[in-house]
VOVO-508755 format. One line per field, with one value per residue: residue in three letters; z, x, y of N, C-alpha, C in turn. Coordinates in steps of 0.001 Angstrom, whole numbers, plus 500000, padded with zeros to 6 digits. Example, Ala and Ser with C-alpha at 12.3 -4.5 7.8 and 13.67 -1.06 7.14 Angstrom:
residues 2
code <- ALA SER
n.zz <- 507800 507080
n.xx <- 513190 512850
n.yy <- 494310 497750
ca.zz <- 507800 507140
ca.xx <- 512300 513670
ca.yy <- 495500 498940
c.zz <- 507800 507870
c.xx <- 513200 512900
c.yy <- 496700 500030
//
This chain:
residues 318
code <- UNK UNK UNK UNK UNK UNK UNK UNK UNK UNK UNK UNK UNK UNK UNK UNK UNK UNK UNK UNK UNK UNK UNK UNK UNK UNK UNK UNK UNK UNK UNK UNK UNK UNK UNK UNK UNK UNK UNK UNK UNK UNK UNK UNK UNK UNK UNK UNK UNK UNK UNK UNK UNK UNK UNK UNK UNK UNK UNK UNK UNK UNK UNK UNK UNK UNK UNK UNK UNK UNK UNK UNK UNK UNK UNK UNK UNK UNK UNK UNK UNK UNK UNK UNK UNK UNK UNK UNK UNK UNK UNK UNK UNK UNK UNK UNK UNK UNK UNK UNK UNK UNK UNK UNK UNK UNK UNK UNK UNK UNK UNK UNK UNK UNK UNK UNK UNK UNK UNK UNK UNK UNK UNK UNK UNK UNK UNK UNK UNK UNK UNK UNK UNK UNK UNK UNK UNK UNK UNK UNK UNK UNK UNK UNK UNK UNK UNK UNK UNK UNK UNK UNK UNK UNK UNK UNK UNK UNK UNK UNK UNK UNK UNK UNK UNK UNK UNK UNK UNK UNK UNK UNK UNK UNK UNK UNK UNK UNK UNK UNK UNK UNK UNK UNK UNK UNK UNK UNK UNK UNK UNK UNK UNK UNK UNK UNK UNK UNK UNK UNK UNK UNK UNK UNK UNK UNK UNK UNK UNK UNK UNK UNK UNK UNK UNK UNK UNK UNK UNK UNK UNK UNK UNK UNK UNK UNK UNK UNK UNK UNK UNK UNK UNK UNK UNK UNK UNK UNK UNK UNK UNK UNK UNK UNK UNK UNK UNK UNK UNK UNK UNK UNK UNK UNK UNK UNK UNK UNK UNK UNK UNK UNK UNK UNK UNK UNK UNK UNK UNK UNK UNK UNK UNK UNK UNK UNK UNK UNK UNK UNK UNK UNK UNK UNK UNK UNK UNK UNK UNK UNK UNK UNK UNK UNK UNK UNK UNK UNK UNK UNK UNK UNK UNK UNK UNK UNK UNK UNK UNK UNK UNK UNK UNK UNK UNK UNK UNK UNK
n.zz <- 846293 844077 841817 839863 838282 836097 834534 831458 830587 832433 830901 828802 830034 831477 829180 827811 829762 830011 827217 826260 828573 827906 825738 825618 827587 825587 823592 824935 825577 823099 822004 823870 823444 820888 821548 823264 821033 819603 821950 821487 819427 818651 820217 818962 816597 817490 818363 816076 814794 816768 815752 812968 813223 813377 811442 808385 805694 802731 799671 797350 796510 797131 799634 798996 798606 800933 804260 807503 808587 806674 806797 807647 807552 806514 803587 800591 797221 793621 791674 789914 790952 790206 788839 788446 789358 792166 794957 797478 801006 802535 806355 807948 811175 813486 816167 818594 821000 822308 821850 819681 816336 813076 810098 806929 804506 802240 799046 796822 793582 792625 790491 789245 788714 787894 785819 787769 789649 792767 795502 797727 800777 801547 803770 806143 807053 809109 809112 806507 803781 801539 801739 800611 801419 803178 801966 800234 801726 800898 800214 797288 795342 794937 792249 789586 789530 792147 795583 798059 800883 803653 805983 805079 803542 803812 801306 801891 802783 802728 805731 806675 809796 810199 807226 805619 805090 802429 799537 796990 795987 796125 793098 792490 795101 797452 799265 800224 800345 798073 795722 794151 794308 792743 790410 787985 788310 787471 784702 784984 786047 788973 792196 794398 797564 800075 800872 803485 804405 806442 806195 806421 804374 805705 805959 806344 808502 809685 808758 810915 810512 810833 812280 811342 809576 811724 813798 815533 818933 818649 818131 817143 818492 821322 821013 820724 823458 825315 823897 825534 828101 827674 826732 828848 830805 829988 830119 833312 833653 832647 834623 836630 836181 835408 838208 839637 838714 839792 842143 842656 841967 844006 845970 845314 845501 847839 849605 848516 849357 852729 852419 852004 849775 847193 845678 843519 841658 842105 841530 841084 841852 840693 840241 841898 844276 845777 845056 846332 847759 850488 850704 849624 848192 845394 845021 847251 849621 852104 851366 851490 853154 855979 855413 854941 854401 851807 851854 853861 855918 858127 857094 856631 858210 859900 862136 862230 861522 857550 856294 855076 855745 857808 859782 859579 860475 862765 863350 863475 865196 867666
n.xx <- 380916 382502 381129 381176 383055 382512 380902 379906 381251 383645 384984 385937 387542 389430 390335 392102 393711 395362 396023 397385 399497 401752 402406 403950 405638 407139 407879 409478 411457 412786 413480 415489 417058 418072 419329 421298 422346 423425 425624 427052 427616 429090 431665 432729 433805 435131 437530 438390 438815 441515 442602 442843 444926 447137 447547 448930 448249 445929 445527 442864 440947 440504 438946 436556 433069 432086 432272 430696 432530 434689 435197 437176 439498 442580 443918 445751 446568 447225 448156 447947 447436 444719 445327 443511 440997 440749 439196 437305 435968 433748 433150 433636 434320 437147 438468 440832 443398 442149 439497 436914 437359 436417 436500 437534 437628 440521 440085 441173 441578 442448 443198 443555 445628 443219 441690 439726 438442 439725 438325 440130 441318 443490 444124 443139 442382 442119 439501 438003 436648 435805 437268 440342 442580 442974 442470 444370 446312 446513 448170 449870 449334 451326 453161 453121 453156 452114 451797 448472 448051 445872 442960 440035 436599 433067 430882 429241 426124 423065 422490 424924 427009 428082 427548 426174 422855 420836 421331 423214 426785 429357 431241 434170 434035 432690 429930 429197 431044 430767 429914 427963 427706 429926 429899 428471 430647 433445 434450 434767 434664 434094 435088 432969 433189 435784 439425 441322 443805 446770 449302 450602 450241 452173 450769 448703 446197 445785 442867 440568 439147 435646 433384 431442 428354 425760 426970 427857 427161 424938 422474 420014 420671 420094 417839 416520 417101 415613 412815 412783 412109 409995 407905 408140 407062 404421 403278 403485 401185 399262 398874 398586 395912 393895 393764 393096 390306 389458 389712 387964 385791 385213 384797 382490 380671 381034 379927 377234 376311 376509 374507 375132 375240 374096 370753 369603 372019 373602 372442 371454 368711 365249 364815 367145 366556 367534 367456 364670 365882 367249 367512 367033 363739 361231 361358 362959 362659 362567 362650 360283 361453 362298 362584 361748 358276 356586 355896 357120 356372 356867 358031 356709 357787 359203 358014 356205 353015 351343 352197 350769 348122 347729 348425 346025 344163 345169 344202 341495 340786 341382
n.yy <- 495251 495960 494965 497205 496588 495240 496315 497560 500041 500175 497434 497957 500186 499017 496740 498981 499426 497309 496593 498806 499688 497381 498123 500700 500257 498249 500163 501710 500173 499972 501741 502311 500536 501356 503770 502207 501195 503183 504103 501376 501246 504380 503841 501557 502906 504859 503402 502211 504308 504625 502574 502924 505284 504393 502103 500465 502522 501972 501191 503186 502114 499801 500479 501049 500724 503787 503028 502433 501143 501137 504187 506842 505243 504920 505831 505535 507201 507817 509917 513561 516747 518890 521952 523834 523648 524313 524473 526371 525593 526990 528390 526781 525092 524338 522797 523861 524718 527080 526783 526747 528075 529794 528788 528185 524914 523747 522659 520503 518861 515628 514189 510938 507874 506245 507629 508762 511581 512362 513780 516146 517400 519804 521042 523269 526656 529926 532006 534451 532883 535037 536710 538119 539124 536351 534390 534575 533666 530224 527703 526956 523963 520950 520187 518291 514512 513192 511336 510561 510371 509725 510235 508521 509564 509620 510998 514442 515245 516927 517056 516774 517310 520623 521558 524338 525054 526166 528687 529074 528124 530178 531387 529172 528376 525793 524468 522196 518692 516509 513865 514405 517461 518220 517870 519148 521051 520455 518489 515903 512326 512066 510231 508574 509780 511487 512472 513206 514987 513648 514807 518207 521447 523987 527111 525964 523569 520460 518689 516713 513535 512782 511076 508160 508707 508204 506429 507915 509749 511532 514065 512516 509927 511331 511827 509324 508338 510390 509838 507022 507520 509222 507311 505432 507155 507339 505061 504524 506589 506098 503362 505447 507006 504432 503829 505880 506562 504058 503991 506557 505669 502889 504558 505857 503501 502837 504352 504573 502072 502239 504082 506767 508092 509866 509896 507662 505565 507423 510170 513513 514616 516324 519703 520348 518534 515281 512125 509305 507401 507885 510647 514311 515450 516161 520051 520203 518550 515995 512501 509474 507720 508585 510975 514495 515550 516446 520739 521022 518740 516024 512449 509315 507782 509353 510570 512784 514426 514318 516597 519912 518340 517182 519171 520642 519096 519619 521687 522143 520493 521887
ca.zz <- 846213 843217 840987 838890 837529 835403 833878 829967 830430 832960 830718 828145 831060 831470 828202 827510 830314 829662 825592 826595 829062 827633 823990 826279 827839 824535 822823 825365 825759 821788 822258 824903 822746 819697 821727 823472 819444 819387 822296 821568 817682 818725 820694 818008 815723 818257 818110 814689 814405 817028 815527 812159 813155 813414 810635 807048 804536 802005 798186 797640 795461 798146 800879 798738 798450 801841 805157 808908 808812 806485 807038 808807 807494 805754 802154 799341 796101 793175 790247 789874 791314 788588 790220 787899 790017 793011 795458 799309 801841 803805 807470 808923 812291 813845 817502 818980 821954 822865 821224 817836 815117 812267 808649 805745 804126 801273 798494 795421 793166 792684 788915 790043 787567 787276 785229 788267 790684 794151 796468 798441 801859 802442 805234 807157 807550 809809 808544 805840 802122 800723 801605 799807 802537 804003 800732 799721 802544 800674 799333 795660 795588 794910 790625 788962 789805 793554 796291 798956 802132 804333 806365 804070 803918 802724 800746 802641 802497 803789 806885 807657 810259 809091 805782 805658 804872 801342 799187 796468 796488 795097 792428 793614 796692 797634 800270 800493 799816 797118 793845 793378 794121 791774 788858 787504 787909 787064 783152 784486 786725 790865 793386 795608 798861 800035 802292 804391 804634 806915 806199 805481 803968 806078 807041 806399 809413 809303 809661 811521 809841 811074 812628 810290 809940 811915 814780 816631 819666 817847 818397 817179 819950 822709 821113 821233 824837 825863 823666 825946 829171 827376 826594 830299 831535 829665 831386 834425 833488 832338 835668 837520 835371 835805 840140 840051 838049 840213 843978 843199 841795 844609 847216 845228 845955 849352 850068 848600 850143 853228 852483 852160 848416 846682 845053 842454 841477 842794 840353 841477 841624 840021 841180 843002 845425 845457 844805 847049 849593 852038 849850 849409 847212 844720 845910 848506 850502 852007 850681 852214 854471 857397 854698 855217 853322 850388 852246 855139 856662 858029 856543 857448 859593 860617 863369 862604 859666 856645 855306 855844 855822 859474 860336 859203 861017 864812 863864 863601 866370 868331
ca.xx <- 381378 383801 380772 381498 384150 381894 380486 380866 382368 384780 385355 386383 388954 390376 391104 392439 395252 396153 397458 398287 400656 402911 402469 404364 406824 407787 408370 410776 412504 412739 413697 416343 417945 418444 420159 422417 423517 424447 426724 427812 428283 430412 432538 433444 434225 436357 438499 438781 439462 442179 443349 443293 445901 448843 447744 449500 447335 445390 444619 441795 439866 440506 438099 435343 432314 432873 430455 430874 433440 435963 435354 438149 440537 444361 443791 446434 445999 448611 447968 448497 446524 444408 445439 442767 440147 440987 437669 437307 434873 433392 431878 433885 435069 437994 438684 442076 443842 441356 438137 436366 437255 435990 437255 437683 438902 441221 439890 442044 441294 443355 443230 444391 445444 442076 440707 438793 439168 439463 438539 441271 441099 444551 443892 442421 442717 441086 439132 436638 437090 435659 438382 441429 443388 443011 443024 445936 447463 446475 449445 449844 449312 452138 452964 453772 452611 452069 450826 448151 447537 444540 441938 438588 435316 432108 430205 428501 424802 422705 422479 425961 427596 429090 427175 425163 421765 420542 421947 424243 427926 430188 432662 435967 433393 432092 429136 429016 431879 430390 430044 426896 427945 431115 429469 428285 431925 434377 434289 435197 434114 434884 434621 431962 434332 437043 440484 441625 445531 447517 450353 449475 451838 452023 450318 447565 445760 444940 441496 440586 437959 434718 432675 430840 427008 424728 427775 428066 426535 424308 421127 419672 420905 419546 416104 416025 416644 414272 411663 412324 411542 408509 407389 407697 406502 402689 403052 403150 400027 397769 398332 398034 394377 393253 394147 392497 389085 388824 389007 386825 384362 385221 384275 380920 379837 381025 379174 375659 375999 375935 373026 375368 374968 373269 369957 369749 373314 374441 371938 370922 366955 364428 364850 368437 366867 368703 366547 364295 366501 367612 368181 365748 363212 361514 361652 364055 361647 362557 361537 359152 361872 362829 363004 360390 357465 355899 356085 357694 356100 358188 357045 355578 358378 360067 357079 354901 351721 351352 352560 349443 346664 348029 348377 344845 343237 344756 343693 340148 340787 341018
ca.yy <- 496642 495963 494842 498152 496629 494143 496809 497378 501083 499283 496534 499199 501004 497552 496331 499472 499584 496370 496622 500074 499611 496654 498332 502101 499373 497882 501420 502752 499254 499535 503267 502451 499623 502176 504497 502061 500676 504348 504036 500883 501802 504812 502970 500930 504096 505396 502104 502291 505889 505005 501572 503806 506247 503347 501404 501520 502681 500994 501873 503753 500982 498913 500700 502059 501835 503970 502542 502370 500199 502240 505599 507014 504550 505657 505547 506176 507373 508940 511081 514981 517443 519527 522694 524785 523250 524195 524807 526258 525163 528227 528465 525335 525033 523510 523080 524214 524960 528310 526201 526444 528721 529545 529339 527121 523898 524120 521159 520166 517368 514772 513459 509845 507074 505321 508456 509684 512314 512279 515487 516014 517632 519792 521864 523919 528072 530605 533560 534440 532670 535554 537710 538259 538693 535129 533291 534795 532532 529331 527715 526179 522346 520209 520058 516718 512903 512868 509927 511532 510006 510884 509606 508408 510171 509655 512363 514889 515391 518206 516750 516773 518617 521521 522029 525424 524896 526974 529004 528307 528568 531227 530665 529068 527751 524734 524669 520084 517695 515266 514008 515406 519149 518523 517053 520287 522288 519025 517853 514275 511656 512045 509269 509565 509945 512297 512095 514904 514447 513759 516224 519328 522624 525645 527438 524765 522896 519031 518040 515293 512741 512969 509981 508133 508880 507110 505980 508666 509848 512659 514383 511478 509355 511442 511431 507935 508235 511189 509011 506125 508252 509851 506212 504743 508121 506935 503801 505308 507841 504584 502974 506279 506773 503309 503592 507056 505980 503057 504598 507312 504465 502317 505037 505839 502335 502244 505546 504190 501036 503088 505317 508270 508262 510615 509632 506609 505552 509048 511227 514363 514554 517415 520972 520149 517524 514252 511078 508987 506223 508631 512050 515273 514813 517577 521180 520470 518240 514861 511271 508461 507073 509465 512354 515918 515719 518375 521535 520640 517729 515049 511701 508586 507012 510159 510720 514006 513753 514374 517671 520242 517921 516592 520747 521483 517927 519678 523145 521924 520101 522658
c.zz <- 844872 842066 839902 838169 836001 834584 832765 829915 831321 832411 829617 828584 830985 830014 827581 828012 829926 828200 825967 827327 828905 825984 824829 826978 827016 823517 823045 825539 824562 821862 823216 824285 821898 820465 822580 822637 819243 820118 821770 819402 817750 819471 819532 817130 816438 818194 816938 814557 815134 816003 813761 812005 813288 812270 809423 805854 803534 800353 798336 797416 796941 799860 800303 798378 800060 803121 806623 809268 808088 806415 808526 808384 806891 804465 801638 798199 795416 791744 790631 790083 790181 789311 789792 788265 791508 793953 797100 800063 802747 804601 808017 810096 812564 815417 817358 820556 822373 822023 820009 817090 814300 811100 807627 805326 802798 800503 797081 794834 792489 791199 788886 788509 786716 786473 786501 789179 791686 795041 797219 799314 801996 802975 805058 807289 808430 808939 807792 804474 801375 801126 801325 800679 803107 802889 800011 800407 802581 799614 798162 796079 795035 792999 790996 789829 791403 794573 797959 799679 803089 805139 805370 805031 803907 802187 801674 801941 803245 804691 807802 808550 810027 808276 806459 805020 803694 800975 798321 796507 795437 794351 793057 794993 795969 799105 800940 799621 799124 795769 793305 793240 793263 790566 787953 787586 787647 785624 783219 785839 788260 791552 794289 797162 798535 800788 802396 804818 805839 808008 805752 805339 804694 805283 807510 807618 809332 809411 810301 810905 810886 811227 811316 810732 810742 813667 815786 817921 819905 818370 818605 818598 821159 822479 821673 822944 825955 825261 824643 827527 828666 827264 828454 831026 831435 830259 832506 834413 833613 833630 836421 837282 836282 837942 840405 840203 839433 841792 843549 843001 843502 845661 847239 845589 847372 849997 850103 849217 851653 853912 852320 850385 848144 845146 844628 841387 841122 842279 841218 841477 840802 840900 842506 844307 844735 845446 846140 848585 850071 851311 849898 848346 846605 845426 847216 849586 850916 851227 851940 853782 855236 856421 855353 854191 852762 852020 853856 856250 856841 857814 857216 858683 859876 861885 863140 861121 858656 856627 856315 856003 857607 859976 859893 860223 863073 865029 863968 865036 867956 868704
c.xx <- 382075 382710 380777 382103 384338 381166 380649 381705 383600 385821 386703 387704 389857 391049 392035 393731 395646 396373 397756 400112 402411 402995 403586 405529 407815 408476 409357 411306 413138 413869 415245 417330 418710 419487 421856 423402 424099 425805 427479 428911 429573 431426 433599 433897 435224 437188 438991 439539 441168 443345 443669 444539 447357 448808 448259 448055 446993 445085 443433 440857 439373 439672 437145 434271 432602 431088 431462 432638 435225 436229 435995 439663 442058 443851 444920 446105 446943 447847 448236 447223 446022 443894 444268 441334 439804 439742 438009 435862 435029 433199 432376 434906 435959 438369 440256 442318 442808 439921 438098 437111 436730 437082 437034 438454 439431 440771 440745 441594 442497 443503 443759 444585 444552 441307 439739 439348 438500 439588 438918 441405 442422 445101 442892 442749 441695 440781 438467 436860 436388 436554 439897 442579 443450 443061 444054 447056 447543 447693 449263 449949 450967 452359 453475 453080 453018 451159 450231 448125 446556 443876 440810 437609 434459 431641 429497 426907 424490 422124 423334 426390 428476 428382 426038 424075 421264 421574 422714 425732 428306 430773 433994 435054 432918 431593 429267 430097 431202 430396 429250 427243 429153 430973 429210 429461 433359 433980 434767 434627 434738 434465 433914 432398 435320 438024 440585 443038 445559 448463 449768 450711 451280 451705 448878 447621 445052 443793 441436 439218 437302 434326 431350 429044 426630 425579 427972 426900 425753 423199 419992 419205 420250 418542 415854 415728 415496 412646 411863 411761 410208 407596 407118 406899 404733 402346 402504 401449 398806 397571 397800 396097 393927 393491 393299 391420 388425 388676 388014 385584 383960 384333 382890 380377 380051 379861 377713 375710 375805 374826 373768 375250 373745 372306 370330 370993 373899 374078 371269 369244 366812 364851 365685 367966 367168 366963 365645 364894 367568 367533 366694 364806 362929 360916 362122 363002 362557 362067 361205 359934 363094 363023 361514 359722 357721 355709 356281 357329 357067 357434 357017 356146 359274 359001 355746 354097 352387 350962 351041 348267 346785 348027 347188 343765 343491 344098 342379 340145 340559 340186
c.yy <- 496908 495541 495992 498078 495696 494712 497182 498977 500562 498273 497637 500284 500103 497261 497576 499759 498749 496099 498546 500329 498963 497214 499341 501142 498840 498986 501706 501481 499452 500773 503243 501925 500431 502681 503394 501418 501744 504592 503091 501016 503220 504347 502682 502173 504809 504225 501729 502986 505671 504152 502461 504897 505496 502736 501811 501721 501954 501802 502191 502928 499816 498603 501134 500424 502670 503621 502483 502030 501022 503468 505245 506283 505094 505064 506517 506255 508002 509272 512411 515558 518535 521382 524166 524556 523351 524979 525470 526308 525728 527671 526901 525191 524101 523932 523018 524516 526106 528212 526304 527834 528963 529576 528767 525722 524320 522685 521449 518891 516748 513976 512233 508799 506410 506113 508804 510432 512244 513505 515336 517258 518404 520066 522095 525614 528811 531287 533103 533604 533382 536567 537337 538121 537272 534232 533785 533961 530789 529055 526854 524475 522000 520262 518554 515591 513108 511371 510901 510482 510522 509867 509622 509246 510065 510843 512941 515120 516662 518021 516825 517807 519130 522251 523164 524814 526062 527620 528369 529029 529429 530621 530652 528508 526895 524314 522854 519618 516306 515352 514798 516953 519442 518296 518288 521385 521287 518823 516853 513787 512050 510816 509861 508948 511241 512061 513606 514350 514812 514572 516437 520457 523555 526538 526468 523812 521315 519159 517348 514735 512812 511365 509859 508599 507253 506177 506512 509249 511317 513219 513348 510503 509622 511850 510467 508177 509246 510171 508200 506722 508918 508393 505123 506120 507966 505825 503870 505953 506791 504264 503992 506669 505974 503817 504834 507104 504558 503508 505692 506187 503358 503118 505740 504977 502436 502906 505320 502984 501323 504596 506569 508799 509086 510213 508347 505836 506781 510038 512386 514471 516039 518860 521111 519597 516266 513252 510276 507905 507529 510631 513104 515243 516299 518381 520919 519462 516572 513463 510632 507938 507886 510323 513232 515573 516850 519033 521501 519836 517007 513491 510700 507908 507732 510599 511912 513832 514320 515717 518564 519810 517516 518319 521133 520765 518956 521201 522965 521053 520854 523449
//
């Protein structure tokens, strides 16, 4: 009954579930793993971030280049702020007691001893930074040789969250926190990082550092895991296929091995009769064994003659 399954389009079904299925197993195991380095990667970033908020701070030199590991950390740094540089970063939210906000950060650069500058984070305000009214309530940096404190940053990209997408910025704005977007309005070198203090001067709002890329539990993340459910979900489909393919096959054979089959491995005959072992033959007529002859005889071992030559032999008969 099962010899169908020896067949080369069969062989062809077969080899096909089987690297199908453990290739759709291995994806979403692969798929599942990713996402749980995302949990277990933010984890760790939250343990940082917390073990970060007790620890004493570190020179700046001392945490860069900036990666998983020290973003977030307390960094110090001293030189004078170069207060004719002073930038604001539209269109950025901050959660509060009655949710998000909108508004701006306030950035200053930091002119530090090593000859470079460091963009310096030092608040936060509500409202628009193109109105006058609301940047009128940014207060003057600090004069003379100062030491900042902050949480580290890395540079933003236009990926990060936050950053508007096109457009370039106004003057006095700054759309992305990096070197690259400062290199062209700076006449000296910047580190590519930022801190976001601490303290901050009234009416100014801290930030809070941002999880590093790549740690957190992002969009990203819950691809991975919809991929690994789309990946066992084909698994599934293959076997359901293969199990589907093979009972209807199964119950064609059973069917002709019982004579209930239609025609010659199940082919329809000429002029919609079915083939000769048991089925109608052409124009709708039986075949040889127990089928109706041509024009409605019944044939040789169903009992009555042959077609009208047996209906012509009794009319003369008579």
């Amino acid at each position: 009954m099962y010899r169908f399954l020896l067949t080369p389009r069969w062989w062809g079904i077969n080899v096909f579930a089987v690297l199908a299925i453990p290739v759709c197993i291995f994806m979403g195991s692969w798929q599942l793993s990713r996402f749980e380095d995302r949990v277990d990667s933010h984890r760790q970033q939250e343990d940082r971030s917390a073990r970060a908020k007790t620890a004493a701070a570190r020179p700046l030199e001392r945490l860069l280049p900036v990666d998983q590991v020290t973003s977030g950390r307390q960094a110090s740094a001293r030189g004078h702020y170069d207060t004719g540089h002073q930038l604001l970063v539209p269109g950025r939210t901050l959660k509060g007691k009655h949710g998000e906000r909108q508004g701006f950060y306030v950035l200053t650069l930091l002119r530090t001893d090593g000859g470079k500058a460091l963009p310096v984070v030092r608040g936060w305000l509500p409202g628009d930074a193109g109105a006058k009214a609301d940047t009128a309530k940014v207060p003057a940096p600090p004069k003379g040789e100062v030491t900042v404190t902050g949480a580290l940053q890395a540079s933003e990209s236009q990926g990060t969250d936050g950053v508007p997408g096109g457009g370039g910025p106004a003057p006095g704005r700054l759309t992305m926190i990096s070197a690259a977007s400062l290199v062209n309005i700076v006449p000296y070198d910047v580190y590519d990082a930022w801190i976001t203090l601490t303290d901050t001067q009234a009416p100014l709002r801290a930030v809070p550092p941002a999880a590093a890329e790549g740690s957190g539990l992002d969009l990203k993340a819950f691809q991975n895991l919809g991929y690994t459910g789309e990946w066992f979900v084909f698994a599934g489909f293959v076997v359901f296929m293969w199990f589907r393919l093979f009972r209807r096959e199964s119950e064609a054979a059973r069917d002709a091995a019982l004579g209930i089959g239609v025609g010659v491995d199940g082919a329809v005959g000429a002029d919609g009769g079915v083939g000769p072992e048991g089925g109608v033959g052409p124009e709708g007529c039986a075949g040889a064994e127990g089928g109706v002859e041509l024009d409605g005889g019944v044939g040789a071992e169903g009992g009555e003659g042959q077609g009208e030559a047996a209906s012509a032999g009794r009319a003369g008969g008579r």
